[in-house]
C-alpha positions in Angstrom: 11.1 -48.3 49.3 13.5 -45.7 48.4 14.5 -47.1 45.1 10.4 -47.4 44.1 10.1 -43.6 45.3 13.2 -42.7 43.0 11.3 -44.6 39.9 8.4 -42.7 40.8 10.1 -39.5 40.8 12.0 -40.4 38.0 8.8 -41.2 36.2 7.0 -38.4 37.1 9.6 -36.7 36.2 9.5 -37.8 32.7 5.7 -37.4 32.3 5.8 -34.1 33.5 8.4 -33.4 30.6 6.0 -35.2 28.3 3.3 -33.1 28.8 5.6 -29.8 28.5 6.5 -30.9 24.9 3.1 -32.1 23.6 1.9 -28.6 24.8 4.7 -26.5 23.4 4.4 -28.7 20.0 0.3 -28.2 19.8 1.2 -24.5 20.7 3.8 -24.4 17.5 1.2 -26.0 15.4 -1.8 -23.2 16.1 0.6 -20.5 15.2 -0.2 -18.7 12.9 2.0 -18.0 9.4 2.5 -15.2 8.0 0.3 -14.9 5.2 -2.3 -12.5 3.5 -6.0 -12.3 4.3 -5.4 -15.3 6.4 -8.6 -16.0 8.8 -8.5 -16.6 12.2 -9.7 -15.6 15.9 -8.4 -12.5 17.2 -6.2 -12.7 20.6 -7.7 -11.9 24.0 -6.5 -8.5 25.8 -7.7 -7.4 28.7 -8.5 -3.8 29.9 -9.2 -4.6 33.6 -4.5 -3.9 34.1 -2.1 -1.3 33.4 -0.2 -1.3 30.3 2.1 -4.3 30.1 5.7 -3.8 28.7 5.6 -5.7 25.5 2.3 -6.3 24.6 1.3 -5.1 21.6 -0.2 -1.6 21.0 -3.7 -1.9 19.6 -4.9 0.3 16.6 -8.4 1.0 15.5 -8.6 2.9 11.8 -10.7 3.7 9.6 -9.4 3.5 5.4 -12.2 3.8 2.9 -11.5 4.9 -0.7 -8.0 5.2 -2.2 -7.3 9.1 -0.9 -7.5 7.6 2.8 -5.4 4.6 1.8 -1.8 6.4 1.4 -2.8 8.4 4.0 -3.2 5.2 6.4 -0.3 3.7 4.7 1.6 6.4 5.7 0.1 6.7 9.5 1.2 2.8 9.5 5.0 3.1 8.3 5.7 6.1 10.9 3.9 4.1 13.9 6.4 1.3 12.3 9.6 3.4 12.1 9.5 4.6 15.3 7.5 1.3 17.8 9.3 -0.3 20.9 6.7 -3.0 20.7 4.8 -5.3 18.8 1.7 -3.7 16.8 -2.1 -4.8 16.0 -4.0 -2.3 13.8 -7.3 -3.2 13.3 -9.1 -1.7 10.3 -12.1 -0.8 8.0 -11.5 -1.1 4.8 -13.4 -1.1 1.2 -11.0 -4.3 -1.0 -9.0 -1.0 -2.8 -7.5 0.1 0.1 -7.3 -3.4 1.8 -5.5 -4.4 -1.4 -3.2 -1.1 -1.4 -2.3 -1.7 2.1 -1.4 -5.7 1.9 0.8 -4.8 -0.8 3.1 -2.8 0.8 3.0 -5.1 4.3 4.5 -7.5 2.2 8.0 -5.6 1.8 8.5 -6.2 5.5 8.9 -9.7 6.1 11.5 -9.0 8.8 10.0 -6.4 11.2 11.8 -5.6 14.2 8.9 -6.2 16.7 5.5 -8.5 15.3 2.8 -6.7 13.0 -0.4 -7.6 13.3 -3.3 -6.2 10.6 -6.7 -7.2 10.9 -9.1 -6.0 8.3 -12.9 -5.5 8.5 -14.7 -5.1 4.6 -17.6 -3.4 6.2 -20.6 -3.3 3.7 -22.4 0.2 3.2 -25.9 -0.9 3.8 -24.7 -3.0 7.1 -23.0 1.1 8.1 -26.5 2.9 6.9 -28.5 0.0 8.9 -26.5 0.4 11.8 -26.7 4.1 12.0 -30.6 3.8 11.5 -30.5 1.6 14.3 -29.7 4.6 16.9 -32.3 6.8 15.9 -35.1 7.3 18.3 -37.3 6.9 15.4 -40.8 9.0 16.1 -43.5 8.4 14.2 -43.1 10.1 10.5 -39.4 10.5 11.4 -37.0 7.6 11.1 -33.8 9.5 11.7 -35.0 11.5 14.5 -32.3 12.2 16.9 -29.0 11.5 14.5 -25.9 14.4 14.0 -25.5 15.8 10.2 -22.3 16.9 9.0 -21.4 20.2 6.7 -17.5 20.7 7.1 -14.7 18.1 5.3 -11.1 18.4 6.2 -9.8 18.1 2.7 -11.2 16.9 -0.4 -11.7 13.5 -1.0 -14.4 11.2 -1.7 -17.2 12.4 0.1 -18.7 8.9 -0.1 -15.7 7.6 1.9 -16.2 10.6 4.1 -19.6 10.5 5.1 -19.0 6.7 5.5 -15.9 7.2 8.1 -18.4 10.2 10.0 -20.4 6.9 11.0 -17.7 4.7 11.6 -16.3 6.6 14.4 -18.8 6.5 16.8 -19.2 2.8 16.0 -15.7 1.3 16.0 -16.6 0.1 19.8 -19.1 -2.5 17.8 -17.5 -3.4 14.9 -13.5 -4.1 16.5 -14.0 -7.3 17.6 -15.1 -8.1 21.4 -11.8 -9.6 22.0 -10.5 -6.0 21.7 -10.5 -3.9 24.5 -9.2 -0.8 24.0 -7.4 0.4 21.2 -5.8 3.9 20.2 -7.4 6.1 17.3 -6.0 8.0 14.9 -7.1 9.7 11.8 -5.5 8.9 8.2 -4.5 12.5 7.8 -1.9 12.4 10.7 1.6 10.5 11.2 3.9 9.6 14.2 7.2 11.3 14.9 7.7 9.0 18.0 7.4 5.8 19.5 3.7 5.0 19.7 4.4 3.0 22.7 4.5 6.5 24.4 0.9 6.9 23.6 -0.5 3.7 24.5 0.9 4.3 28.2 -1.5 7.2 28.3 -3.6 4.7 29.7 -1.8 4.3 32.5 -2.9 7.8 33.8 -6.8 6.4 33.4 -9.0 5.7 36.3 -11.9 2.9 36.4 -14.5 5.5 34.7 -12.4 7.0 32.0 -13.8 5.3 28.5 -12.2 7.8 26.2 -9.3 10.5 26.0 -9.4 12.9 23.7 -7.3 16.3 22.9 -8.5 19.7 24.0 -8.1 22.9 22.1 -9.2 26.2 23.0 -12.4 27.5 20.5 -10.5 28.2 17.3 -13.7 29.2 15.2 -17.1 29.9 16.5 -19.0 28.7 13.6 -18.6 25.5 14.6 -20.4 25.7 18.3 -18.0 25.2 20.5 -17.3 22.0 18.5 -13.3 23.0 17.8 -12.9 22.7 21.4 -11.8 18.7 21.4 -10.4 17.0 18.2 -11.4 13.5 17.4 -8.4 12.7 15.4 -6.5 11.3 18.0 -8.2 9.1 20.7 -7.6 6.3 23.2 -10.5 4.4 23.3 -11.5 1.5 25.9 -13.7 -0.1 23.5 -15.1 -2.8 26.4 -16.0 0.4 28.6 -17.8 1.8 25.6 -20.1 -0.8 25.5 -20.7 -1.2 28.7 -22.0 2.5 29.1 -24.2 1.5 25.7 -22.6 4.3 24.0 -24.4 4.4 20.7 -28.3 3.8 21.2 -30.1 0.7 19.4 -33.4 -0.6 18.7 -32.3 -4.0 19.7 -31.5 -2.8 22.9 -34.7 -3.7 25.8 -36.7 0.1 26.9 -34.5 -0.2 30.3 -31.1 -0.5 28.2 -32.4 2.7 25.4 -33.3 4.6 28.8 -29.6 4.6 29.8 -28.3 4.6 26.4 -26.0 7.8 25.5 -26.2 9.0 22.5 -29.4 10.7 22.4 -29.5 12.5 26.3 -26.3 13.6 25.5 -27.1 15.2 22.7 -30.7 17.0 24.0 -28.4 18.2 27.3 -26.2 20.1 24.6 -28.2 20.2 21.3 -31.9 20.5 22.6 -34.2 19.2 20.4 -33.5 18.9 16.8 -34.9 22.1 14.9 -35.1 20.5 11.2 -38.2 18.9 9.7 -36.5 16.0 9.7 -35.5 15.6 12.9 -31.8 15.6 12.0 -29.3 17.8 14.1 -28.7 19.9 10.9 -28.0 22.5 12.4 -24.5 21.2 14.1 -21.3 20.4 12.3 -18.5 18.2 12.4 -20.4 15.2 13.0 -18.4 12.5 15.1 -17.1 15.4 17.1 -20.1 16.8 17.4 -21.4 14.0 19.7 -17.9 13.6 21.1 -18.3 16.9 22.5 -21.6 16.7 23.5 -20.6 13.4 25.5 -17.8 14.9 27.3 -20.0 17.7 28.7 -22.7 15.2 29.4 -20.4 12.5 31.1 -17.0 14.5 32.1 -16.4 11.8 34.1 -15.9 9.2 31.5 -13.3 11.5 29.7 -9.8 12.3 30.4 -7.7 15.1 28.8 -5.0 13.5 25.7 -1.9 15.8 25.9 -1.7 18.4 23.2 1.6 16.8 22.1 -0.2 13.4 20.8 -2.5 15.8 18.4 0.6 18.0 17.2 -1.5 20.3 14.4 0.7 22.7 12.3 -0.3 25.1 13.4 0.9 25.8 16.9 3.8 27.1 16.4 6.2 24.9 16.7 9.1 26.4 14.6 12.2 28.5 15.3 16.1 27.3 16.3 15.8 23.7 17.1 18.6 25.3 19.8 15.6 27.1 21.3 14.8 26.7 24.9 11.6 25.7 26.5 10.6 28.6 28.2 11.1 30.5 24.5 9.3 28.4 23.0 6.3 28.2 25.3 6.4 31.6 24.7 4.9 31.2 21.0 2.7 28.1 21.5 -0.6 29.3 20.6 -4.8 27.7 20.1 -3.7 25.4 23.0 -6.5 25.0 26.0 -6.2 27.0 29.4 -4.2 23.4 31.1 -1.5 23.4 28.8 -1.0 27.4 27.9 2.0 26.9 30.5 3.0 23.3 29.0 5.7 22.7 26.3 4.5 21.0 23.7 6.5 18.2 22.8 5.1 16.8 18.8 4.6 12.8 19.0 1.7 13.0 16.7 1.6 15.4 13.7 -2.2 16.0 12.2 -2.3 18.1 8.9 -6.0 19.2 9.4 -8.2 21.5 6.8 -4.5 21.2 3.9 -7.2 21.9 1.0 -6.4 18.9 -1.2 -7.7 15.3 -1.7 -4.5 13.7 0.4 -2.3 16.1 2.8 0.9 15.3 0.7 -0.7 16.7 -2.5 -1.6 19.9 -1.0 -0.6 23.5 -2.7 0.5 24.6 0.4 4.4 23.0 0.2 4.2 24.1 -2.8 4.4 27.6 -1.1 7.9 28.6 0.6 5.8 31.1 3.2 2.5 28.9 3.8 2.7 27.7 7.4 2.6 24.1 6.8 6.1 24.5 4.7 7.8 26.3 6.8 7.0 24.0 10.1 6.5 20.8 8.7 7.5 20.7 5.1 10.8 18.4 5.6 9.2 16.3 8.5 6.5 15.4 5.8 8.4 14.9 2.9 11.3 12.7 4.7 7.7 10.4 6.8 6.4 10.3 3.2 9.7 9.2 1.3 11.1 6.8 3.9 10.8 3.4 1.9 8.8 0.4 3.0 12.0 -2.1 2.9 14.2 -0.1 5.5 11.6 -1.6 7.6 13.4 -5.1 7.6 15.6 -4.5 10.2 14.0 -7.7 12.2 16.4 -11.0 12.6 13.4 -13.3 11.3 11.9 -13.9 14.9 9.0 -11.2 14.0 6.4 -11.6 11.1 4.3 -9.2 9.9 0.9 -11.3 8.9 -2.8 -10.1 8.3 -6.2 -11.5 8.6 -9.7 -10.8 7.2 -12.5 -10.8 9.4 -15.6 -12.5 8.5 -17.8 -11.9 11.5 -18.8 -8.5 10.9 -22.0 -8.3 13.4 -21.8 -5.0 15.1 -22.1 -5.9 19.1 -25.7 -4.5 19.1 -26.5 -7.6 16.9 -24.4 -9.7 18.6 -25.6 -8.7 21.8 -29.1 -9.7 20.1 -28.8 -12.9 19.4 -28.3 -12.5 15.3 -26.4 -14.8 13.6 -26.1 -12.7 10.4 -25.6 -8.6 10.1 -28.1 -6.4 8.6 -27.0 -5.6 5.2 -24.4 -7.9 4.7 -22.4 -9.6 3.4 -22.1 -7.4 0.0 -19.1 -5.5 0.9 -18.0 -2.4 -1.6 
């Protein structure tokens, strides 16, 4: 009796180890390699627990046309040089910048921690059909309801511009389902820290926040109120997004459109739209525009970024770098009422408004007594020059691969039903 139970064991024993290694070999076989523009499904996160030490940090970006491109690439190699974890950026691209940013991913085949890039090739009539989509379309009026925008931060491609404007308030729908809440941040901007920092923001969040955006106090009146928050730097819980149907449809049901966002927020700030068209006109800054008008129509769904994670030039942050807090707190300035008696501590540096078709080309470092030379000129210089290879500092355990996805339904369509996204698949 013993000796049978002692074969059983033994036996079980044995299948148990069986089972172990067929699973860990099918798991080895799924992996993926590390290749470029492979294809496959996206990993599962969750937003529903705090953030995990060593999962990866989740981007969402937007790089259309080539200006934006080494200003991504740039964004990219800084979040690189400076991570405690694994990264996933998830971005829109046109094939130029896609093409400009695989190219240099391939000088780091050893990365310290895993890089992850997914790209989206987003089609300019599937954009221009989803942004019809949210318009409340009255009769004679087919874009009733939707923000214009007359200010540009520098001077690229407008086309690439106007496209982006759209983009941001749509990244919740286009970022695959899988991904639940990602960090945003503009291609004019670069890290000076560990990006891990940022994503544990979302630690401070409670089960309403959906978004958590910088404050500033009013720097110019001209643009209503609108310089108040800054877009450029977000955490965004994409899942919560579209849950609260942040961006209107038409393929949304009359109950859904009812509760939809986009357009009550804007007639509790806006009012009506005073153009013949319908279109808001009238109000600049687009994206931020409706940022703003959502964070005075849903304050609960918002939570204050730290000034530090949106560190513009021009705040003041110079002097002895032996200077003491309470001197330099002293000549902070343009920050918001909370964090007048805060020190500001740069992990994000945005170069805003530099009057040239990338930041690194503007005249200003040209200029020994401009105020972006004299605070930032050598931080940008030495982010810019830092070379794509001294990122191999990996022992071959990490990869750096990327992926093109071909589902590019926004989540109003796929919520719909549609097998195949309104003006796709001609991607430019």
């Amino acid at each position: 009796m013993l000796a049978a139970a002692s074969n059983f064991a033994r036996g079980s024993s044995r299948l148990t180890i069986a089972i172990v290694g067929i699973v860990f070999v099918f798991l080895l076989s799924i992996h993926p390699h590390s290749s470029v523009s492979s294809r496959l499904p996206l990993p599962f996160s969750s937003s529903n627990h705090a953030v995990v030490p060593g999962e990866p940090v989740v981007f969402s970006l937007i790089c259309w046309g080539n200006d934006t491109a080494h200003e991504t690439a740039v964004m990219m190699k800084t979040a690189l040089m400076y991570t405690s974890s694994p990264l996933d950026f998830h971005i829109l691209v046109d094939t130029g910048s896609q093409k400009h940013l695989d190219n240099l991913l391939q000088l780091i085949p050893k990365p310290v921690y895993d890089v992850r890039v997914y790209y989206y090739l987003l089609s300019d009539a599937a954009m221009n059909a989803r942004v019809k989509r949210t318009a409340i379309g009255k009769e004679g009026f087919p874009q009733w309801g939707q923000i214009g925008q007359n200010h540009q931060s520098g001077i690229g491609e407008s086309w690439a511009l106007c496209r982006s404007i759209d983009a941001f308030l749509f990244l919740h729908e286009i970022i695959s389902p899988s991904v639940t809440r990602a960090i945003f941040v503009d291609s004019d901007a670069f890290f000076i820290t560990d990006p891990t920092l940022l994503w544990r923001e979302f630690n401070t969040w409670n089960s309403s926040h959906v978004i958590s955006i910088p404050s500033h106090e009013n720097m110019d009146e001209r643009w209503q109120g609108i310089t108040k928050i800054c877009s450029c730097v977000m955490l965004l819980d994409l899942q919560r997004m579209r849950n609260v149907l942040y961006m209107d449809s038409n393929l949304f049901s009359p109950m859904e459109r009812r509760r939809a966002l986009s357009h009550p927020a804007n007639l509790a700030y806006w009012g009506e739209p005073t153009t013949k068209d319908g279109v808001y006109n009238n109000v600049g800054l687009g994206d931020q525009s409706f940022f703003l008008s959502v964070k005075l129509y849903k304050p609960e769904y918002h939570i204050r970024l730290p000034l530090s994670w949106e560190g513009a030039y021009n705040v003041n942050q110079i002097g002895s770098s032996e200077m003491d807090a309470e001197t330099q707190i002293k000549q902070q300035r343009m920050l918001p009422d909370a964090e007048k008696d805060t020190l500001i501590t740069p992990g994000v540096l945005h170069w805003n408004c530099m009057q040239a078709a990338t930041y690194m080309d503007s005249p200003y470092w040209a200029n020994p007594e401009s105020e972006p030379e004299t605070r930032w000129g050598h931080a940008m210089r030495y982010h810019h020059k830092y070379k794509w290879i001294w990122l191999n500092r990996g022992d071959g355990s990490a990869t750096t691969e990327s992926f093109t996805i071909q589902d590019l339904r926004f989540w109003d369509e796929k919520r719909a039903g549609r097998t195949i996204a309104e003006g796709y698949p001609t991607a430019q």
